[in-house]
N, CA, C and O atoms as a MOPAC input file, in Angstrom:
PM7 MOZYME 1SCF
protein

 N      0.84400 1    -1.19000 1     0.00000 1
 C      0.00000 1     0.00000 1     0.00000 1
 C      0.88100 1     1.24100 1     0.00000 1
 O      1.80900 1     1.23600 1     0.80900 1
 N      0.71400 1     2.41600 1    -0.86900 1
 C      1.18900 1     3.39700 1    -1.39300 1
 C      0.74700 1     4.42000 1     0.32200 1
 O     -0.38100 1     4.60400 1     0.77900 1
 N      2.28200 1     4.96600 1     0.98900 1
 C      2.03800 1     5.88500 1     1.67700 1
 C      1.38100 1     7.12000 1     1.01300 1
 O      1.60200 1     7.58600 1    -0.10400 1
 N      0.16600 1     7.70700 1     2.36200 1
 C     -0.66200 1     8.76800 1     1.99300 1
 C      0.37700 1     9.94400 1     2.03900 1
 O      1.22700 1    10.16400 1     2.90100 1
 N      0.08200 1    10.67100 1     0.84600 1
 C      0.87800 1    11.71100 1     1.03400 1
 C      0.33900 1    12.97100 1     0.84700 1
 O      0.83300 1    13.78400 1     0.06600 1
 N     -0.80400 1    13.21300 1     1.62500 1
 C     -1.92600 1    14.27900 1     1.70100 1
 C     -3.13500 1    14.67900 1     2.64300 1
 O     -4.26100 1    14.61700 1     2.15000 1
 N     -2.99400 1    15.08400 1     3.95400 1
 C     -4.31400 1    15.61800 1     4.53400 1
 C     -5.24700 1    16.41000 1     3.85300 1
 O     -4.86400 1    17.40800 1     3.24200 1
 N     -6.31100 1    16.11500 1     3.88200 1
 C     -7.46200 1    17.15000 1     3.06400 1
 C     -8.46300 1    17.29000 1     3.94400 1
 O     -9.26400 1    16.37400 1     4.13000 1
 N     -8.54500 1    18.62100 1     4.68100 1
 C     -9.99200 1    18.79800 1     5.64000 1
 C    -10.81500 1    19.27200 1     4.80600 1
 O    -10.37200 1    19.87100 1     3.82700 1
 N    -12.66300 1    19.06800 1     5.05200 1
 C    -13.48700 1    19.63600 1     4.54000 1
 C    -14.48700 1    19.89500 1     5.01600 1
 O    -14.75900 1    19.05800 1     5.87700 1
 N    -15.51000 1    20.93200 1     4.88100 1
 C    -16.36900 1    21.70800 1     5.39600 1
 C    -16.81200 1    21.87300 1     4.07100 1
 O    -16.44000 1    22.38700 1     3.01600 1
 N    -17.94400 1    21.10500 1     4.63200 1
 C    -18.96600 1    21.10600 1     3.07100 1
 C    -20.38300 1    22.00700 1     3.81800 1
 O    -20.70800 1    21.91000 1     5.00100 1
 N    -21.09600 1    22.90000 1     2.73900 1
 C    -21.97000 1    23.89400 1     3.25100 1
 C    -23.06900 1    23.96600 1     1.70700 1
 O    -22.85600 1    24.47300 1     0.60500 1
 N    -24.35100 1    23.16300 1     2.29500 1
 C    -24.71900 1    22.96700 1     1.35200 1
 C    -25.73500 1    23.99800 1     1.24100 1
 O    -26.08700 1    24.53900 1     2.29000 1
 N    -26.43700 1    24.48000 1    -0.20700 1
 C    -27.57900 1    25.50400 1     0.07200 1
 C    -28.37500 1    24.40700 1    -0.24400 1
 O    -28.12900 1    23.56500 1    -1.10900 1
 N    -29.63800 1    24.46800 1     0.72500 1
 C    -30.36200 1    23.30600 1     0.71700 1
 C    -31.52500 1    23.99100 1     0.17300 1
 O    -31.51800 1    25.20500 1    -0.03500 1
 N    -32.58200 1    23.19800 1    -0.07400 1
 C    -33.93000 1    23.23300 1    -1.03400 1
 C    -34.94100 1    23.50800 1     0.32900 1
 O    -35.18400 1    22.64100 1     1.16900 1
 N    -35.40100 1    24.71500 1     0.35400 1
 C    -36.10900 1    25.09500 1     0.95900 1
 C    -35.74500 1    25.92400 1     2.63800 1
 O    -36.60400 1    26.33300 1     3.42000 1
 N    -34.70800 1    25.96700 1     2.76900 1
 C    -33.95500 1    26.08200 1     3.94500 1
 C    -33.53300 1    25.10400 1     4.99600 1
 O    -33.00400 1    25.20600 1     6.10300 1
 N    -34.07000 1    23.86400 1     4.05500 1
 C    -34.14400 1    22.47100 1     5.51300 1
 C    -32.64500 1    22.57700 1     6.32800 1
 O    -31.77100 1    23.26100 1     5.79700 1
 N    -32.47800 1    22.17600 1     7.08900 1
 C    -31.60800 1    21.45900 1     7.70000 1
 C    -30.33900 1    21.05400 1     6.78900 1
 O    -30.55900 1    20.39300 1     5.77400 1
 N    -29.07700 1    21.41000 1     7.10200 1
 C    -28.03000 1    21.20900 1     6.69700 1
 C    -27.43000 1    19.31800 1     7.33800 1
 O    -26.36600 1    18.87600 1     6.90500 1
 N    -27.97300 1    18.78500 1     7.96900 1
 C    -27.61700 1    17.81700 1     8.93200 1
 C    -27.69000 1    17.10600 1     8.25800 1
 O    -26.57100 1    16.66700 1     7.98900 1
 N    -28.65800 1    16.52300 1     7.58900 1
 C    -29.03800 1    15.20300 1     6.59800 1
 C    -27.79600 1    15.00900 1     5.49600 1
 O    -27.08700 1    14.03100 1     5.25600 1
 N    -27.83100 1    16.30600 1     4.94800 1
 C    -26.79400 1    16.62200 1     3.83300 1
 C    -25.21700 1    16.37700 1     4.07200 1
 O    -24.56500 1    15.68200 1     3.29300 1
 N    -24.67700 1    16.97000 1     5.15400 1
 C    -23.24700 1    16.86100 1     5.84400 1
 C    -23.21000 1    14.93300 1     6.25000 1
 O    -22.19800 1    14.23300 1     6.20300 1
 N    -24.30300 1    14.57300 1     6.54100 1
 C    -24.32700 1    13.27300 1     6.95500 1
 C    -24.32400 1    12.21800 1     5.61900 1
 O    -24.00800 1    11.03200 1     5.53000 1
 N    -24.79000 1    13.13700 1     4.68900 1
 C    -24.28100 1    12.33300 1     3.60000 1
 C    -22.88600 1    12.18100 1     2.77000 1
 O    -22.36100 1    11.26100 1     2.14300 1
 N    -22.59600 1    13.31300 1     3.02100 1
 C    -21.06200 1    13.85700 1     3.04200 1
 C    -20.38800 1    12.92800 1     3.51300 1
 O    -19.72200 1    12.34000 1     2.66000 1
 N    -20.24400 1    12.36700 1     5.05500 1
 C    -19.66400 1    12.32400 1     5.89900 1
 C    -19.51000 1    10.23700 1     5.25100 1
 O    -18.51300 1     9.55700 1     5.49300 1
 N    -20.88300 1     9.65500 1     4.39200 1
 C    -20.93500 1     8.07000 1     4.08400 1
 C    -20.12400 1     8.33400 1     3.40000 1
 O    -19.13200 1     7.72300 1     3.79600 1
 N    -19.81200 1     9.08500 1     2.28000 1
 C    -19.58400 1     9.08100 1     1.13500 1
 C    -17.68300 1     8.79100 1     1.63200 1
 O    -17.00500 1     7.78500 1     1.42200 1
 N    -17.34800 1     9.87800 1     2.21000 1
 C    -15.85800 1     9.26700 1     3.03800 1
 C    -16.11500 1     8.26700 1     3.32500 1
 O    -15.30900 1     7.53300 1     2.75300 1
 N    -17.15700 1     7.38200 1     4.21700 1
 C    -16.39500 1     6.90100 1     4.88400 1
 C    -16.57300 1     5.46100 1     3.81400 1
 O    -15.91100 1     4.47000 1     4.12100 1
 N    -17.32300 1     5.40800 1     2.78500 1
 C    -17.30200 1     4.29800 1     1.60000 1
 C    -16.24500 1     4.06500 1     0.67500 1
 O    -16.03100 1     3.21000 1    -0.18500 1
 N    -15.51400 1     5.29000 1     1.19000 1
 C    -13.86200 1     6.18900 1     0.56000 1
 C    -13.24500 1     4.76300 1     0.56500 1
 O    -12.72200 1     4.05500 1    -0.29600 1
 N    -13.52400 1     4.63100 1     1.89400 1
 C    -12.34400 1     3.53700 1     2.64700 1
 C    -10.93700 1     4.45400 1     3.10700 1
 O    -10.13500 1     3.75600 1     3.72800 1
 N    -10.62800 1     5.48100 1     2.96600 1
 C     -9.70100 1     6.33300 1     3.67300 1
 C     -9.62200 1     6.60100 1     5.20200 1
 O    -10.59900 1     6.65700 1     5.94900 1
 N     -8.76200 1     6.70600 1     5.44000 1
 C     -8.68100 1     6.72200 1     7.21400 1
 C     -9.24500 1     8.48100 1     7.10500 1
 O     -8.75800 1     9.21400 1     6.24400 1
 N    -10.07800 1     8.88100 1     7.87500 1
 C    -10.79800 1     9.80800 1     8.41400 1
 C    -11.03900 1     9.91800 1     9.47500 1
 O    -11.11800 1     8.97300 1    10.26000 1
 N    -11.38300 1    12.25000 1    10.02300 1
 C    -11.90900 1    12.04900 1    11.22800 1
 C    -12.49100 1    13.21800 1    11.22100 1
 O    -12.15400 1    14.21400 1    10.58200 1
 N    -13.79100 1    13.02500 1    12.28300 1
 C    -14.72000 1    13.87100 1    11.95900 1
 C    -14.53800 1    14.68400 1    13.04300 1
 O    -14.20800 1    14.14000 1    14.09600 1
 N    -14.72300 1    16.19300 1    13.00500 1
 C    -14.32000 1    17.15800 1    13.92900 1
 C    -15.76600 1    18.03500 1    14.03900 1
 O    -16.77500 1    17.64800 1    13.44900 1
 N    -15.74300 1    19.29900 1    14.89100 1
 C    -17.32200 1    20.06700 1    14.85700 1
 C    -17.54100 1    20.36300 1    13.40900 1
 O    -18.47500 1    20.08800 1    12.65700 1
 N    -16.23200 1    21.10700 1    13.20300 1
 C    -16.74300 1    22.04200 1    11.94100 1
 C    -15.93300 1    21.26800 1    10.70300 1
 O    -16.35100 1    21.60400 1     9.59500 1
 N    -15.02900 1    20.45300 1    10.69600 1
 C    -14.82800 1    19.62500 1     9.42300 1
 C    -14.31400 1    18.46100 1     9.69700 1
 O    -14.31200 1    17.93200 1    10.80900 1
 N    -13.83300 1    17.99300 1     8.63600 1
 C    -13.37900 1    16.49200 1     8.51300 1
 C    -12.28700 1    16.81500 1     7.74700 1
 O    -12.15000 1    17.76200 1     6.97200 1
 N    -11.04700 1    15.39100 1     8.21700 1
 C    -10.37700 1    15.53300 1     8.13500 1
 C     -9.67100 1    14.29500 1     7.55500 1
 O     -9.05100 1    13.72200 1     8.45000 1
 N     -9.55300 1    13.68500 1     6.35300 1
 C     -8.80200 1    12.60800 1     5.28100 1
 C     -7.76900 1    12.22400 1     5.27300 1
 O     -7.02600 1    13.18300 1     5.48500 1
 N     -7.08300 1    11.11600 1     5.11800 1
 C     -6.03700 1    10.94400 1     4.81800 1
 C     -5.76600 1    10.18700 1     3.69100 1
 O     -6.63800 1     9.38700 1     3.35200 1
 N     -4.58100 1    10.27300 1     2.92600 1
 C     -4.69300 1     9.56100 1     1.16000 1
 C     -4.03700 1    10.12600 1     0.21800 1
 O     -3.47800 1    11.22200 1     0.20400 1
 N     -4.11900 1     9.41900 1    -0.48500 1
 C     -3.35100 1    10.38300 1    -2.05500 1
 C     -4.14800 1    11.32800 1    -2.41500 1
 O     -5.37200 1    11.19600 1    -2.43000 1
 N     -3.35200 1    12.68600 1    -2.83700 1
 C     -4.20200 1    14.08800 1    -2.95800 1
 C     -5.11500 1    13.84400 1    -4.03500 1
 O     -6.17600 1    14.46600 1    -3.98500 1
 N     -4.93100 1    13.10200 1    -4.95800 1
 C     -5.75900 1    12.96400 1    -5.82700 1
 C     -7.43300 1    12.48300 1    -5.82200 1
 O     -8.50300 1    12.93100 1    -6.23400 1
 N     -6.82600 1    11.04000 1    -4.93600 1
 C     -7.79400 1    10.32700 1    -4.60600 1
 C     -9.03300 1    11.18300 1    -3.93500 1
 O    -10.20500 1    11.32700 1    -4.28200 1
 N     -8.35800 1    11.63100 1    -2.95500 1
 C     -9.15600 1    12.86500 1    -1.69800 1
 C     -9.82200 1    13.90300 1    -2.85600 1
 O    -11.02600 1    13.68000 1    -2.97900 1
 N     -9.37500 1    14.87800 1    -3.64900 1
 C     -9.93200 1    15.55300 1    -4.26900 1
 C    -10.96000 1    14.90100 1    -5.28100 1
 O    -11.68900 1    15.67900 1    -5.89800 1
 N    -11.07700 1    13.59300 1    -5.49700 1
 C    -11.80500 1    12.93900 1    -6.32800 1
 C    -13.29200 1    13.17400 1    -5.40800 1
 O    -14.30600 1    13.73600 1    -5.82100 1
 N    -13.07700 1    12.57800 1    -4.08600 1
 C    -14.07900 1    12.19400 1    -2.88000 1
 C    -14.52000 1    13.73800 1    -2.69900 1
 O    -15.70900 1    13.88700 1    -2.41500 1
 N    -13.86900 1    14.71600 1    -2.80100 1
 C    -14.66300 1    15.82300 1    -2.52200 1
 C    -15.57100 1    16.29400 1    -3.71900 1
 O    -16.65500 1    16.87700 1    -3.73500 1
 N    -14.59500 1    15.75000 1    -4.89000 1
 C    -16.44900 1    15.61000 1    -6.13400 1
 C    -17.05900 1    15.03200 1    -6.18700 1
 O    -17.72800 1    15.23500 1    -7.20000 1
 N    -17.46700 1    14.01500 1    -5.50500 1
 C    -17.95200 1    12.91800 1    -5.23400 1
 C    -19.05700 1    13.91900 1    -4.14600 1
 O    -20.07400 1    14.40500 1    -4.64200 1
 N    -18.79300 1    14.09700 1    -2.96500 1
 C    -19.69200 1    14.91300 1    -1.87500 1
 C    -20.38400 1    15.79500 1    -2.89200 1
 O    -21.57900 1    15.71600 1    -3.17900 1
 N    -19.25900 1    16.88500 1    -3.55400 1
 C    -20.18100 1    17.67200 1    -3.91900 1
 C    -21.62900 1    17.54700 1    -5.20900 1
 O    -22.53700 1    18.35800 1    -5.38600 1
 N    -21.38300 1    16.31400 1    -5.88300 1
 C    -21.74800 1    16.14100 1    -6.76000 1
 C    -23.60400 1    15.18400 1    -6.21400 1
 O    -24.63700 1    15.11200 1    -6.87900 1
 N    -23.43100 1    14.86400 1    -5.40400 1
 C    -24.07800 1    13.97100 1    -4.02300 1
 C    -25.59800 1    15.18300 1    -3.47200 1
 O    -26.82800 1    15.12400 1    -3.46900 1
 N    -24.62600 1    16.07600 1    -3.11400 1
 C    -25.20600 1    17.56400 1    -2.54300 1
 C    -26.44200 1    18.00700 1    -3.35800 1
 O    -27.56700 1    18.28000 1    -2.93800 1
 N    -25.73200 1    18.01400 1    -5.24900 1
 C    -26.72500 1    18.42600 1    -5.90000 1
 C    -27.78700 1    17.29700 1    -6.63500 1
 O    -28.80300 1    17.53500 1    -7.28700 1
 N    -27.08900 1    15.81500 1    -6.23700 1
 C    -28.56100 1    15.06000 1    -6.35100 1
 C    -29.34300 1    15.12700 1    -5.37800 1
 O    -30.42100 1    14.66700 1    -5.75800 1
 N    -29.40200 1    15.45400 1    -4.30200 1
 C    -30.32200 1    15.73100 1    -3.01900 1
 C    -31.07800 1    16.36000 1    -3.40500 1
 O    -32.26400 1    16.10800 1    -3.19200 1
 N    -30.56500 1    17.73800 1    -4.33500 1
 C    -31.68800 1    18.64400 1    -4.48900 1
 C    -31.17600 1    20.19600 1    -4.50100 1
 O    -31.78900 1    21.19300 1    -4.88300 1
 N    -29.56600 1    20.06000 1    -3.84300 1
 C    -28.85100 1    21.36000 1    -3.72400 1
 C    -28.47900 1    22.20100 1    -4.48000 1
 O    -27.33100 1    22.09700 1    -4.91200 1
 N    -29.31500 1    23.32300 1    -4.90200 1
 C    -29.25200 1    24.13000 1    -6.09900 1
 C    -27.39600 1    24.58700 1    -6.14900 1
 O    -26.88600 1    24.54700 1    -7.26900 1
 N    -26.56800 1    24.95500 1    -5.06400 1
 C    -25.13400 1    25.01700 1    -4.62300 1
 C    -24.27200 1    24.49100 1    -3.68700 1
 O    -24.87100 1    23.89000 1    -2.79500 1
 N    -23.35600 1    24.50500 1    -3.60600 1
 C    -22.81600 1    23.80000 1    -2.38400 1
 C    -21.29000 1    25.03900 1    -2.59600 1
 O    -20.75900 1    25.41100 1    -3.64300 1
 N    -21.00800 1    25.34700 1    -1.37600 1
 C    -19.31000 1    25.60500 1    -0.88800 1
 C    -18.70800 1    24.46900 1    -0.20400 1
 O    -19.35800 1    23.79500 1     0.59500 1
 N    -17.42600 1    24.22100 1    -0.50400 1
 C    -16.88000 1    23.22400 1     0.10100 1
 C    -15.38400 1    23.96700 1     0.58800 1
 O    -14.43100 1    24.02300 1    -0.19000 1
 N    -15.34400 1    24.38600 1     1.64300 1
 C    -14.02500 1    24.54600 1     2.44400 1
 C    -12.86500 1    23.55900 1     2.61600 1
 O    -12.82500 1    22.71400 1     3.51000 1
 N    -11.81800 1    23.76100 1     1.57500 1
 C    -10.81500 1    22.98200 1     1.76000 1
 C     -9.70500 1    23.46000 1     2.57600 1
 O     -9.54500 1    24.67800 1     2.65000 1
 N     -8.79800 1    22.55800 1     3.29400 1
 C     -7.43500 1    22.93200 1     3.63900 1
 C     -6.80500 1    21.48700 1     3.25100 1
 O     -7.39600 1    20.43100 1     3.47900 1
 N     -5.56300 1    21.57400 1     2.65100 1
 C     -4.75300 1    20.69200 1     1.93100 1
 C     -2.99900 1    20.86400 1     2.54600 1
 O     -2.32100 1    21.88800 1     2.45900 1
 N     -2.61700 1    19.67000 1     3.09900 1
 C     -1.47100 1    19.17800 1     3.87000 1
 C     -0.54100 1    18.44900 1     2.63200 1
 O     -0.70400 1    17.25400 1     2.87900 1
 N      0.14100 1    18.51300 1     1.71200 1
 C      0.63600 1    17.92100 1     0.74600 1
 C      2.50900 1    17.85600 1     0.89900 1
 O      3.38500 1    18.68200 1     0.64600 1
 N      2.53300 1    16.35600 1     1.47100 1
 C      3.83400 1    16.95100 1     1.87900 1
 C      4.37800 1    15.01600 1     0.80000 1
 O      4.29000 1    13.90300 1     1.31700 1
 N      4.80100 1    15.26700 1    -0.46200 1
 C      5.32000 1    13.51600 1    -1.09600 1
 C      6.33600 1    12.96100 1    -0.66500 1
 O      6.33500 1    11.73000 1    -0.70200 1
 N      7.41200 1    13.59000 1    -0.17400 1
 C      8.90000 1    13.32900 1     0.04600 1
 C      8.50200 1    12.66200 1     1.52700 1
 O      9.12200 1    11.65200 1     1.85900 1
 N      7.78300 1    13.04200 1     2.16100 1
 C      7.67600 1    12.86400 1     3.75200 1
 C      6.34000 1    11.47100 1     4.04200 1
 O      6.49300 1    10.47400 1     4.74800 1
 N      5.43900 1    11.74700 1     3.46000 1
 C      4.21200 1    11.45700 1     3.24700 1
 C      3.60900 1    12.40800 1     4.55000 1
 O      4.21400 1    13.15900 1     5.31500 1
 N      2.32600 1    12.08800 1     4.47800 1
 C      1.18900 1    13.17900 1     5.62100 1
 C      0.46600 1    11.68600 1     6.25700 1
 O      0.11000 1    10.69400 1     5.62200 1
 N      0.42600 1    11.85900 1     7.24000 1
 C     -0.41600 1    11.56700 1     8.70900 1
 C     -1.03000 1    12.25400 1     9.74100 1
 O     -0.53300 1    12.96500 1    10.61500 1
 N     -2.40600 1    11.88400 1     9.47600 1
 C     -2.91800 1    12.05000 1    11.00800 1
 C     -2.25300 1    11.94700 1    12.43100 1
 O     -1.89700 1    12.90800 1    13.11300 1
 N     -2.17100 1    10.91100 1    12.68700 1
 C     -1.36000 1    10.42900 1    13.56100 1
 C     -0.13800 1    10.86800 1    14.17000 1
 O      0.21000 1    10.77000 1    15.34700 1
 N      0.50100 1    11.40100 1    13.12100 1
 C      1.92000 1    11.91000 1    13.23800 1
 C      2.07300 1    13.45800 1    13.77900 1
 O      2.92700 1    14.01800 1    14.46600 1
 N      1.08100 1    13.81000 1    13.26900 1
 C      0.78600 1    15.30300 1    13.16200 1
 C      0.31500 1    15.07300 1    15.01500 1
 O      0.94900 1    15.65000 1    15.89900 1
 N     -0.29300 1    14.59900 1    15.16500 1
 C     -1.43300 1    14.83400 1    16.44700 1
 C     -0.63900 1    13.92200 1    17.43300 1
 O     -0.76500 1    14.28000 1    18.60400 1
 N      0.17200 1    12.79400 1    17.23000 1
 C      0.80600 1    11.99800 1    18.22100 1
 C      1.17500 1    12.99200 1    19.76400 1
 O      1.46700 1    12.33300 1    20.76100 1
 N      1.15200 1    14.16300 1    19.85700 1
 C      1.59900 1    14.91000 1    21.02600 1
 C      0.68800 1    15.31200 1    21.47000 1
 O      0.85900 1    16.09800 1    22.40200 1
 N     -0.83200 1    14.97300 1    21.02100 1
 C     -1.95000 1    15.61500 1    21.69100 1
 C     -3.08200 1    13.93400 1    21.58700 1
 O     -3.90000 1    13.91000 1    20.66800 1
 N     -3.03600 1    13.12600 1    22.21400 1
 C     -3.47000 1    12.03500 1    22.24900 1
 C     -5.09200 1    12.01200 1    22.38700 1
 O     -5.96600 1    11.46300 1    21.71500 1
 N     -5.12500 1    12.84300 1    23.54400 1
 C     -7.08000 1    13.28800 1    24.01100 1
 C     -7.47500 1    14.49100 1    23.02000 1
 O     -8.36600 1    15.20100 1    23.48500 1
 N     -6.98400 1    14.88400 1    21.70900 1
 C     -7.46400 1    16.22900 1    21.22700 1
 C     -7.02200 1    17.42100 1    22.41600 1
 O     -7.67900 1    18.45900 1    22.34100 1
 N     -6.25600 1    17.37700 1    23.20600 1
 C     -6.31800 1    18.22500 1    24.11400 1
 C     -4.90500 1    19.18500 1    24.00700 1
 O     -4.72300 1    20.10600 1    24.80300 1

């Protein structure tokens, strides 16, 4: 297995059909990772991937594309991108000094 060499957080913000509830939508977001099969983690305000940058940017057209079969006339999707090839990127590695999120 090919080391990940890419964090990708996301904050997906969907404009929903009628003003409903954003919850249903983010929760669909949230299968769609996790059918990824990518190691992920879900935080208040985003999520957070691990994987080849490619792959990851595939999965975020994938969400967004998801959004507008629901019914979502738009969607914003807030990225932040960790791209480090020489090193590879980890969760784990990154956070190993803060074990409880704390």
């Amino acid at each position: 297995m090919k080391m990940a060499n890419a964090l990708l957080s996301i904050q997906i913000i969907p404009r929903t059909p009628g003003g409903e509830s954003v919850i249903p939508y983010v929760d669909r977001a949230i299968e769609i990772i996790k059918a990824s099969g990518v190691p992920y983690r879900v935080a208040p305000l985003e999520t957070t991937m691990e994987g080849e940058l490619n792959h990851l940017l595939s999965i975020v057209q994938e969400m967004n594309a998801a959004m507008t079969e629901m019914g979502c006339p738009s969607v914003i999707s807030q990225i932040k991108v960790y791209y480090n090839p020489a090193d590879g990127a980890s969760m784990d590695v990154l956070l190993e000094k803060y074990p409880d999120g704390q």
